[in-house]
C-alpha positions as CSV (number, residue, x, y, z in Angstrom):
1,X,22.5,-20.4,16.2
2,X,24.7,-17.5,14.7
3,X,28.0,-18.0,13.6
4,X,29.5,-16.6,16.3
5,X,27.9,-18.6,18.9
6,X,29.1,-21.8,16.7
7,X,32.7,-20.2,16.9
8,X,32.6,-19.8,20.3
9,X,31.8,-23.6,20.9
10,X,35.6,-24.5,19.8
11,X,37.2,-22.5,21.7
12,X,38.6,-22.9,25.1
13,X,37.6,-20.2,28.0
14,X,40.9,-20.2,29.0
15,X,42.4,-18.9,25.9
16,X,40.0,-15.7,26.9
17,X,39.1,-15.0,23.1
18,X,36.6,-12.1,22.4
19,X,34.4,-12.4,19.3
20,X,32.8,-8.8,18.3
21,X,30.4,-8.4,15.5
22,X,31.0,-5.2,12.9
23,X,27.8,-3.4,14.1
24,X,29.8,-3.7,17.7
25,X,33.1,-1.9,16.6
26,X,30.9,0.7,14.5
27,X,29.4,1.2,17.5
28,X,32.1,1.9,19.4
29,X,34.3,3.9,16.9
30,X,30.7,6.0,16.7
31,X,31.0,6.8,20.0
32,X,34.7,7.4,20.0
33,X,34.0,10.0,17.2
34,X,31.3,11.6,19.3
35,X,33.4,12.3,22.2
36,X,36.1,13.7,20.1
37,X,33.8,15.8,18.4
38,X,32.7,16.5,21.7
39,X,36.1,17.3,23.0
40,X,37.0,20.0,19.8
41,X,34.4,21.5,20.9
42,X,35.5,22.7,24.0
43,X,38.6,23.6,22.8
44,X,36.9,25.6,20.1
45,X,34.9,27.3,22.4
46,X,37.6,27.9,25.1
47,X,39.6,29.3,22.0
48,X,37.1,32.2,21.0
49,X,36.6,32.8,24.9
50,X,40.5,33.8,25.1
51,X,40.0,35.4,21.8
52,X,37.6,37.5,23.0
53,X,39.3,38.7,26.2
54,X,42.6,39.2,23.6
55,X,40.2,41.8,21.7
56,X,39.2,43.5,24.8
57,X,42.2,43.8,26.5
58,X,43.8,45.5,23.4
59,X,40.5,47.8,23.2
60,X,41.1,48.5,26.7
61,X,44.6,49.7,26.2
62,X,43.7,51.6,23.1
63,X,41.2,53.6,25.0
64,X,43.3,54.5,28.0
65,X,46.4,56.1,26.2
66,X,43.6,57.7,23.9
67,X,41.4,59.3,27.0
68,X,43.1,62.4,26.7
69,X,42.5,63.2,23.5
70,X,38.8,61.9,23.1
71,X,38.5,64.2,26.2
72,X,39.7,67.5,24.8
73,X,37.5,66.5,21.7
74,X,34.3,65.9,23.6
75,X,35.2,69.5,25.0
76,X,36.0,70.8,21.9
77,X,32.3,69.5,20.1
């Protein structure tokens, strides 16, 4: 019998003790790192998506005020 299981013997269900073992919480704390890995991520990624809609909407802009000009020069040669 493991420790735990001997520790368990002595004490009382209705105290409603939990005995965990270190591979459990590193288990546990892996996964919790996983999701939040996970989770910056998707912020990341929804970061360079606005990013990239910032860069075209300025592009945008830039090219309508300068459609005149690129006009007359694509007329010009």
């Amino acid at each position: 019998m493991n420790q735990i299981g001997m520790v368990t013997d002595y004490i009382d269900p209705a105290e409603r003790v939990v005995a965990t073992t270190v591979k459990d919480r590193q288990e546990g704390l892996g996964s919790l790192f996983g999701n939040l890995f996970s989770f910056f991520n998707l912020i990341a990624f929804i970061a360079l998506l606005l990013g990239g809609v910032g860069v075209a909407s300025s592009v945008q802009v830039y090219l309508r005020e300068r459609r005149s000009t690129l006009a007359l020069l694509r007329c010009l040669g």
